[in-house]
N, C-alpha and C positions, 0 to 999 in steps of 0.2 A: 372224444379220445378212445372211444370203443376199439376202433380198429388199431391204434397202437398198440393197447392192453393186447389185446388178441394176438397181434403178430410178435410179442416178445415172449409171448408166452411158448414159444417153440423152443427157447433153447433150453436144455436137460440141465448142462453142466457149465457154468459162468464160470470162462478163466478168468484168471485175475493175480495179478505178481505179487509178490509179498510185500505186506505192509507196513508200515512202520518207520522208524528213520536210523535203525539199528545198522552194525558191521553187516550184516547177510540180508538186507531190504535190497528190494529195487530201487530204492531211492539211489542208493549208496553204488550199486553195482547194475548201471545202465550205459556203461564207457559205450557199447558200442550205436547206441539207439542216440547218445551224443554224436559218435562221428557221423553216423547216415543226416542227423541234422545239419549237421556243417557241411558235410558234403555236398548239399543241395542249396542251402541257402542262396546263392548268384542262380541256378536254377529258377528256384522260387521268386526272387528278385526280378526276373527277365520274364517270367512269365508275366506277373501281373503288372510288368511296367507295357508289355506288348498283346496282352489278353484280355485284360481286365476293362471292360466301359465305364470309366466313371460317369460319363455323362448323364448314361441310361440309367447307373445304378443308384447314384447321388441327387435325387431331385431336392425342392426345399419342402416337399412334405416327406423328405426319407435322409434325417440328421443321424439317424444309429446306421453304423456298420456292425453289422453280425457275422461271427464268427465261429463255427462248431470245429472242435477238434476230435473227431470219433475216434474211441479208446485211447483216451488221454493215459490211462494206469494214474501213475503217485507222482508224478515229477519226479528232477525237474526242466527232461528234455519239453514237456508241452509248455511250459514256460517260454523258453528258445523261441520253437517255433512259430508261437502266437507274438512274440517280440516281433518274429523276422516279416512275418506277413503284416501287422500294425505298419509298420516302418516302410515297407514295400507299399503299401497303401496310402500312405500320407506323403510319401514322395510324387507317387502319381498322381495322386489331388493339387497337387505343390505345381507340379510341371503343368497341369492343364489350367490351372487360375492363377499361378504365381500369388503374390502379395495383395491381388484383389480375390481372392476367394470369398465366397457372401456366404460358402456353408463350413460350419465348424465341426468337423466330424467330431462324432461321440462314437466308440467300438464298446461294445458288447461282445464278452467272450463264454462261450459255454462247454463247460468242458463234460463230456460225457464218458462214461465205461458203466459196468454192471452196477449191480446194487452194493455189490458184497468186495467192490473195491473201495482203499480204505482212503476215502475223500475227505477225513480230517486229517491226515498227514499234508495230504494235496493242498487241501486250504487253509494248514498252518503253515505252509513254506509258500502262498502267495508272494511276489515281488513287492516289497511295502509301496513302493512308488509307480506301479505298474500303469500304465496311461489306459486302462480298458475296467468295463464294469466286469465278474465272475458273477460265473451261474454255475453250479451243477448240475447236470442231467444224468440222472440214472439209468438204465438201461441197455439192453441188447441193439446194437448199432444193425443187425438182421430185423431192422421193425423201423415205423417211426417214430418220430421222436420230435418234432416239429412242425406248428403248425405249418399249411402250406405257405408257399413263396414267403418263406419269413428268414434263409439267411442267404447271408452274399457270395461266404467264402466258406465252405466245407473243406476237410483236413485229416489226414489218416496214415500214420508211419506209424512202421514196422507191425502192422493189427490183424491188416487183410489175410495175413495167411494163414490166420489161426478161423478152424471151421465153426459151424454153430453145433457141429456136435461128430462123433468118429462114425458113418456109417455103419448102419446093422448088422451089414451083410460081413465085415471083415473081422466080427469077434462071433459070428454063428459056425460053430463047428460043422452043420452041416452044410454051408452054402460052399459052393465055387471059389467066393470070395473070400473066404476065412483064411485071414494072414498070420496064420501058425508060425512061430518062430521069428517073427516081426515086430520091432513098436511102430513101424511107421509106415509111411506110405513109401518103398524102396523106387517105385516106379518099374521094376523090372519082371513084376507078376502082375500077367495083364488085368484077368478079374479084379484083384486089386486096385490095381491102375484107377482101373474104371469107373470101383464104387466110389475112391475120394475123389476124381475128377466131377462125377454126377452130383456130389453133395458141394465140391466148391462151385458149382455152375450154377447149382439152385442156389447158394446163398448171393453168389455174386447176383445174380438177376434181382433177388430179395432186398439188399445193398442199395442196385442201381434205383428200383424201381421209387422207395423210400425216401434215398437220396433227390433224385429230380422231383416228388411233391415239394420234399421242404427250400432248394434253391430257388433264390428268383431268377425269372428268363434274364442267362446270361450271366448269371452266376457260375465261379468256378468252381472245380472238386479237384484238390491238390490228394496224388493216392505217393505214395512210395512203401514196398511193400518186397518183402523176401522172393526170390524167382532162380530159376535154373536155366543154366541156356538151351535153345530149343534142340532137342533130337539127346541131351543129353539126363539119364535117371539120376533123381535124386541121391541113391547111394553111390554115384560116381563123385558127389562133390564132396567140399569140407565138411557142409552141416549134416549129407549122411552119414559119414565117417564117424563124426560125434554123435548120430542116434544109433547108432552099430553097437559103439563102445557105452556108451549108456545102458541100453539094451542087454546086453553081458553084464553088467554089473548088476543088474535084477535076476540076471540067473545065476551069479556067484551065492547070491541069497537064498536061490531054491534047494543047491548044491548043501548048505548048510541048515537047512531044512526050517527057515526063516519064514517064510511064502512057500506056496502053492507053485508048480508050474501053472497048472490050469489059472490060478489067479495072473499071471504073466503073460499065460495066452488071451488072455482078454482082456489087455492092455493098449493100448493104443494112442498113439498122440494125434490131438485133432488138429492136423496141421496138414497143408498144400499148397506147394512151390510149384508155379506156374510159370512159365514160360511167357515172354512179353507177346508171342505170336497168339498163345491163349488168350491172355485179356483182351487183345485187339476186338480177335475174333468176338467175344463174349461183350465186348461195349459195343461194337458193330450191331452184335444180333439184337442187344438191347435195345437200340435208337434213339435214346431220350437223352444222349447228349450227345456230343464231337467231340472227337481228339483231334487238341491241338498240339496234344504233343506226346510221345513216348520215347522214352530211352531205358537200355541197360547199361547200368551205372557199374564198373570196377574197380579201375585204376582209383577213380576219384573217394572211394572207400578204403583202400588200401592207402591212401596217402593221410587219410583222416585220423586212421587206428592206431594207436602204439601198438605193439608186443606186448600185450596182458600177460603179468610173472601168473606162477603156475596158481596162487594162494587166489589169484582175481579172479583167472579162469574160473577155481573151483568157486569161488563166492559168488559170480555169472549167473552159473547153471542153479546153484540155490535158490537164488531168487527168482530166477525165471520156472523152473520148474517143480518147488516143493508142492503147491499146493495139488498140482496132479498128481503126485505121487502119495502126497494124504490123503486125497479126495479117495484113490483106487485101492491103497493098498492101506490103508491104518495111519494115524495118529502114531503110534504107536513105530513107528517102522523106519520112520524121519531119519531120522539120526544116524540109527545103523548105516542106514543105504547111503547118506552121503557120505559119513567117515568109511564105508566101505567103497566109493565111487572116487573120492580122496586119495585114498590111499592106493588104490590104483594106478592114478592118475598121477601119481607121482610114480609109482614103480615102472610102468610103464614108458614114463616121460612122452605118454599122450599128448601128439602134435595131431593140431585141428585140420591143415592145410597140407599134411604131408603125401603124398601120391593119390592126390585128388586135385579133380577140376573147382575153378572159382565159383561159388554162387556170384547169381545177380543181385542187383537191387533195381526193382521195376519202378521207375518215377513215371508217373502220368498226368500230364494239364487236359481236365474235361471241362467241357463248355456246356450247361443247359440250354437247351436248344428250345 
């Protein structure tokens, strides 16, 4: 396992959603990482009822189906997910032996995220009746994590677009790329551009490369994963719109002399919304698997979401992004910044979606090859 140790050892700063099963957890406030599940499920359904080999994959010296879910978080969307794939599975074992099947599938499911996510919430709200064995696996999904050819179906929403770390170059005030006046990646300063595109390319390659030791040939990797449509920047869509306004609420702080700006200029969110034409390109250049399939998914998102009242909104963003905000700027600082990000957000009557472009949601069926 040398070389697993070693390659997880690259990432600096483990995200990870808040824990617990509190009013402000990601347990509690994941509405929308529920609809991208639902969304896809007849997706997920169709792929592995027209992708998937059972024949190759189920011999009678191979009775465990394995299953990894990369960057599970807390539940209890990987729950869902791992339901929708069992089910999708045992249907197409169902269709190719009918009532004489000789093999009785057993599934093994392992759920992995960082260390420092909090996996006894996770494995206190297991499904009491759930038809699979759990496992845990700790770790950076940027490494391995399994021995080789040892699972069937690999699995990964809403994870991929968060990086293994914010490049160098975009908080060095002297480079090119220092994105002064930024948390993110806007897509509209090119050196910028470039440093989070290089650093998602290396992680994606890092991903693929990890990914196809531990599938077996002909195993799938189910990805769905945040994207922008092609030719258009990040801050043209909703989710820029909302790091804009986030971003302004950390310099309402500096205004009050809370934080540093220098502390804000070397802020960053380690995140990259790619375009479906990039990952193509980027599984292509890879080679170690096939797409069997890629879409950008809208409508079918839009139809899955309620209209989050403003109070969900602001409980959303909590959970999804305190612990970046404690990791960079204090313990100490928590509170202020969301009742000050709150409170805005209601003055303002901050609309996510208003004169902006839709993000994507990138679904892709890979085949180990």
């Amino acid at each position: 396992m040398e070389m697993a140790i070693e390659e997880t050892k690259t990432l600096p700063q483990p995200i990870t959603m808040k824990g617990g099963d509190g009013p402000l957890s990601y347990a509690k406030n994941s509405s929308f990482q529920k609809g991208v599940v639902d969304a896809t499920k007849g997706m997920i359904v169709h792929a592995i009822a027209n992708k998937l080999d059972m024949e190759k994959l189920c011999s009678e010296s191979s009775k465990t189906f394995q299953i990894a879910d990369f960057g599970c978080s807390i539940g209890p969307n990987t729950f869902f997910s791992m339901q929708n794939i069992i089910e999708a599975v045992e249907q197409k074992h169902h269709t190719n032996h009918g009532n004489s099947a000789t093999i009785d599938l057993e599934f093994h499911v392992f759920f992995n995220d960082h260390s420092s996510n909090d996996f006894n919430t996770l494995f206190q709200s297991l499904p009491p009746s759930r038809p699979y064995f759990a496992s845990g696996v700790p770790g950076s999904f940027y490494g391995r994590l399994f021995p080789k050819s040892s699972i069937h179906i690999g699995h990964s929403s809403s994870a991929l677009q968060w990086l293994s770390k914010v490049p160098k170059e975009v908080v060095d005030s002297s480079s090119s790329a220092y994105n002064k006046g930024s948390i993110y990646c806007t897509g509209t300063e090119k050196e910028v551009a470039k440093a989070f595109a290089a650093q998602f390319e290396n992680d994606m390659e890092t991903f693929l490369n990890a990914r196809a030791e531990e599938l077996v040939g002909g195993g799938l990797m189910v990805i769905l994963m945040g994207g922008t449509p092609d030719g258009i920047s990040l801050s043209q869509t909703a989710i820029g719109k909302f790091y804009d306004f986030f971003g302004s609420c950390l310099l309402d702080l500096t205004k009050k002399g809370l934080i540093s700006e220098e502390k804000v200029n070397s802020f960053n969110l380690p995140l990259y919304f790619p375009s479906a034409k990039e990952m193509k390109t980027l599984i292509e250049s890879n080679g170690r698997f096939s797409i069997e399939s890629i879409d950008e998914i809208i409508e079918q998102i839009k139809r899955a979401l309620p209209l989050p009242s403003t109070q969900n909104s602001i409980s959303h963003v909590r959970a999804g992004l305190e612990g970046l905000i404690k990791d960079h700027f204090g313990n100490e600082i928590v509170d202020e910044f969301f009742a000050c990000y709150a409170k805005k957000h209601v003055e303002t009557r901050f609309m996510y979606a208003e004169n902006a472009v839709d993000n994507t949601l990138i679904f892709m069926i890979l085949k180990r090859t």
